[in-house]
C-alpha positions, 0 to 999 in steps of 0.5 A: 595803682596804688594798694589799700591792703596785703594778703600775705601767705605764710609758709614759704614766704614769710615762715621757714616751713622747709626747715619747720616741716624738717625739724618736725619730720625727725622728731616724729619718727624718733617720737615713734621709734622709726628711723629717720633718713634722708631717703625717708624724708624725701619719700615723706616730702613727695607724698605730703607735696601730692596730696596738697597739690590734691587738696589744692584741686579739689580732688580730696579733702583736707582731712585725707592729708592727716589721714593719709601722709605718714600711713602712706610713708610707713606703708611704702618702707614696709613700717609697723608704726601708727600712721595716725598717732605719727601724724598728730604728733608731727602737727603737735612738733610743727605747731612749735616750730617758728622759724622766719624767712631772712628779713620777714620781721624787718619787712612786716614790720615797715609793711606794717605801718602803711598797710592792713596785712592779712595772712592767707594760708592752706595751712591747718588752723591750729598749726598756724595759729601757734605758729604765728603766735611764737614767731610773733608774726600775728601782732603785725596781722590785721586778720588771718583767713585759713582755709580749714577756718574758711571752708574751702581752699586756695587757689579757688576763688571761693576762698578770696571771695569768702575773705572779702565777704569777712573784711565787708568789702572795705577793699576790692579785688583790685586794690589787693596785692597778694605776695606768695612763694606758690605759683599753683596756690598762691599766684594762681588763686590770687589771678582766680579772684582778680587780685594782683600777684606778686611771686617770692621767689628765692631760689629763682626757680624758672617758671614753665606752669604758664601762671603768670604773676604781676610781679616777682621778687627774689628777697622779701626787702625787694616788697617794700621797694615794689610798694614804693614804686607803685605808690609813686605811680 
């Protein structure tokens, strides 16, 4: 079949949110007088990750992820520093950090010239919005669909079905091909809503969830040759 539009997520596939999210960890406990380690960040990393696996069931909202992250981290190392305040200055320091995954310029850019590209991400809409903007990203971008902007959140159908409602159904279901770094967000959202998957997988991880993406590459290059071949069929 061949694909009328893109839904690309963002963090993980196209933008560099390990090295952003990092970057932004140190210079926020330096900005709050913390000292920053590995043990910490790692610490840091398991608590954000449990609470958008959260946010992604529907457990809790996307507000208790603010609320919650950097509390809970100097909580457990016995800190007296602002959870909060940490919080919005780690939003602040992430919304400037735009690093790009290898090829992802080249790879819009070719994307670019034959399809509608719309970003899909859970991501926090003034982050995003920024991020997208410095790394130049949105000027490859027919639209962006954020969950916080959305109102509620992949890997539910609700956030797919919203996004059609907002293209006015120029496109189906079916003639959509989401490519995504999360097997939990992304591959299983887009099966959620009918939607064709494609799983980036760099590091080649195994896959034991039992969500089964339609496709798999390991390089965003291996995208435009998927493409073509489905062209061609």
């Amino acid at each position: 079949m061949k694909y009328r539009a893109l839904f690309l997520d963002m963090d993980g596939t196209f933008l560099d949110f390990s090295a952003a999210e990092r970057e932004a960890f140190w210079k926020t406990l330096d900005k709050a007088g913390v000292e920053a380690s590995e043990e910490r960040y790692a610490c840091y990393s398991a608590i954000n990750d449990g609470l958008w696996k959260a946010f992604e069931r529907g457990e809790i909202k996307k507000e208790e992820i603010r609320r919650r992250r950097f509390t809970c981290l100097f909580e457990r190392f016995s800190i007296a520093a602002d959870g909060v305040g940490a919080e919005q200055d780690y939003e602040r320091f992430l919304g400037e950090s735009h690093a790009l995954i290898d090829h992802a310029r080249e790879v819009l850019a070719c994307l670019f010239e034959s399809y509608p590209l719309y970003a899909v991400t859970n991501g926090f809409a003034a982050v995003q919005h920024n991020r997208l903007r410095l790394s130049g990203i949105d000027a490859f971008l027919t639209g962006c669909f954020i969950s916080e902007e959305i109102g509620c959140q992949k890997p539910r159908k609700e956030f797919f079905d919203a996004c059609f409602l907002r293209l006015g159904h120029a496109v189906s279901p079916r003639e959509v091909l989401l490519v995504g770094d999360s097997l939990t967000s992304d591959i299983l959202g887009a099966k959620n809503a009918g939607i064709d998957a494609c799983w980036f997988n760099p590091k080649r991880i195994c896959n034991d969830s039992g969500i089964t993406p339609d496709y798999e590459i390991h390089s965003l290059t291996e995208l435009i040759g998927l493409l073509k071949e489905r062209k061609e069929e």
